[in-house]
N, C-alpha and C positions, 0 to 999 in steps of 0.2 A: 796753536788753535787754528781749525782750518774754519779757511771762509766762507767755505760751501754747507749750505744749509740743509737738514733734511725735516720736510713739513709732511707729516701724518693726518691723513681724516682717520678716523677712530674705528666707526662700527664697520666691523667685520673687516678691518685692515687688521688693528692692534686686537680689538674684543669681539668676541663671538655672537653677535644678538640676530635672534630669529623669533617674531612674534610668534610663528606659529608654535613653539616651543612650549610658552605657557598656556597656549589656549588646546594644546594636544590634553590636561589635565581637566578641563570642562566638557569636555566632547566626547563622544563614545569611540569614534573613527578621524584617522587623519583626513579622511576626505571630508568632513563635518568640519574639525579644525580649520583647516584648509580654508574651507568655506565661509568662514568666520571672517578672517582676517583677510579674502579677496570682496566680500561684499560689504561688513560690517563696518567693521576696528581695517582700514584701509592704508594704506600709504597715505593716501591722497588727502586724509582726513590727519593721520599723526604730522603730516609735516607742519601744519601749522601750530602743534607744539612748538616743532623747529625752530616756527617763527617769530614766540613769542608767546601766544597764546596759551593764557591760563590752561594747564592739561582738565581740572574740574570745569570751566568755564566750558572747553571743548566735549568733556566728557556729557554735561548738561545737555546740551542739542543734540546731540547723537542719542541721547536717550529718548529724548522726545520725538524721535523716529523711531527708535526699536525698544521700545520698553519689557519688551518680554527678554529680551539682553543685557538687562541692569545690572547685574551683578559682575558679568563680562566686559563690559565696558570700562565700569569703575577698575577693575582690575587692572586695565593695560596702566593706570597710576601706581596703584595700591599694592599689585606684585609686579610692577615692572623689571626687577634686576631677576624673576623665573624666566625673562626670555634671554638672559644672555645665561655661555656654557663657559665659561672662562676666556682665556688669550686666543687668539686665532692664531693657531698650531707655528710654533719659530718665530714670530713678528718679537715677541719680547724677546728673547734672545737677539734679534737684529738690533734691536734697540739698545740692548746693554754692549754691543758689540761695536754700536758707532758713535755711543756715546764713550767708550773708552780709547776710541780713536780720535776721542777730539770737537765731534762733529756738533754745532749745533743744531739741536734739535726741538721741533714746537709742534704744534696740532694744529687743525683746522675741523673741526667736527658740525652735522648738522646734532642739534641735539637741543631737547627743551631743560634749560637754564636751571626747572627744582630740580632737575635729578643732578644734574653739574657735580656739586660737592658729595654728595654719596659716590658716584663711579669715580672718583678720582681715588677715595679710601678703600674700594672695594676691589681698585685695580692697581697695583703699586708701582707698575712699569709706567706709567701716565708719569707718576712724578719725576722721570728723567727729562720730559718735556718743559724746555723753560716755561715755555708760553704754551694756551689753547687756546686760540678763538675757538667760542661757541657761540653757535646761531645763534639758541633762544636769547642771549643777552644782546647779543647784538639788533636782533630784528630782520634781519635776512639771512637768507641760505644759498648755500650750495646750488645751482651753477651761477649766480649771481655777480656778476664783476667786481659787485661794490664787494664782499666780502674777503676776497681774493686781497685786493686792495686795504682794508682791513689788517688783513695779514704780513700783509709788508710793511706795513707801517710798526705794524705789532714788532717785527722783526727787526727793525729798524732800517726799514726800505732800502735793502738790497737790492741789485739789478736781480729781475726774476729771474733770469738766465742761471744764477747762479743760488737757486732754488731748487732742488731736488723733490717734487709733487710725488705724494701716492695715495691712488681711490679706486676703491673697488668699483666705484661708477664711470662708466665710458662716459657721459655727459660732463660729467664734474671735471675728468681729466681734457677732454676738449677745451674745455672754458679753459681749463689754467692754461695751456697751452697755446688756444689764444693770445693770452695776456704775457707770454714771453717764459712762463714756466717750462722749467726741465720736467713734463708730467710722464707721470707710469703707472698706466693700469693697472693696480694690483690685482693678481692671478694666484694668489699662493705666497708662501714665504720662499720657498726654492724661487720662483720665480723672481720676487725682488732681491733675492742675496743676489742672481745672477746681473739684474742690472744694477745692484750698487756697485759691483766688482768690474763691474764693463765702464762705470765711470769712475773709479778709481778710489771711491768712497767707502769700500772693504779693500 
């Protein structure tokens, strides 16, 4: 069993999620779509799913700013798994590929806590992950130190060093790497087969 660890964030490392995806199916034009999800339904407004917060609780005040978007809104709960497309193209494959080398392996995901048990059934690669931190259960997110820390503990606090980090977010991998993480921008699955095999982990 090797002692080097490899810790997953989820959307769009392992699984494919693009809001604008299901909001392309209410709107006439991608550039409408588009519009939807940079002024509406926002990052800025779904991470505090991330953080906890009731997604209806969240979905409530949003509507009471745009009520002509009711139906929209509710959606980003109600058909949440139309914004993802499956795996992000080789990630499970990598996965099945380190975990039969041995490696242990766990998540670190931002992600609101009701949907937690549905994406785990709907995605069957997740189950080679011993562990997930998720935000929403936890209460904080991603770049947040406390989480990180979290995670190690979850892992049963390894030196970070010998943490293998991977995030599609420049922010996110900064932080780990702050904190003593081996972090790696995920780029692609080519691109992280290339550095697991440069550390020695393929």
């Amino acid at each position: 069993m090797s002692d080097r660890i490899v810790l997953f964030d989820l959307g769009n490392v392992v699984v494919d999620w693009q809001p604008v995806r299901l909001y392309r199916k209410f709107f006439g034009t991608e550039e409408d779509a588009q519009r939807f999800v940079d002024q509406v339904c926002t990052l800025a407004w779904h991470v505090e799913h991330d953080k906890g917060v009731p997604m209806a609780e969240n979905a409530a005040a949003l509507k009471a700013l745009y009520p002509q978007f009711s139906p929209e809104i509710d959606a980003w709960r109600t058909r949440w798994f139309e914004m993802f497309d499956g795996y992000v193209g080789g990630t499970d494959a990598l996965i099945e590929r380190l975990h039969a080398a041995g490696h242990p392996l766990y998540g670190l995901s931002n992600m609101p806590a009701e949907v937690w048990p549905e994406t785990i059934e709907r995605f069957p690669a997740i189950k080679r992950l011993r562990d997930v931190v998720v935000s929403g259960e936890e209460g904080v997110v991603k770049p947040d130190p406390a989480i990180y820390e979290i995670a190690l503990a979850r892992m049963g606090q390894p030196d970070p060093a010998r943490v293998f980090f991977t995030d599609d977010s420049l922010r996110n991998v900064r932080a780990a790497a702050e904190l003593g993480f081996d972090a790696h921008h995920f780029q692609g699955a080519d691109d992280l087969e290339h550095a697991l095999v440069s550390r020695g982990l393929l």
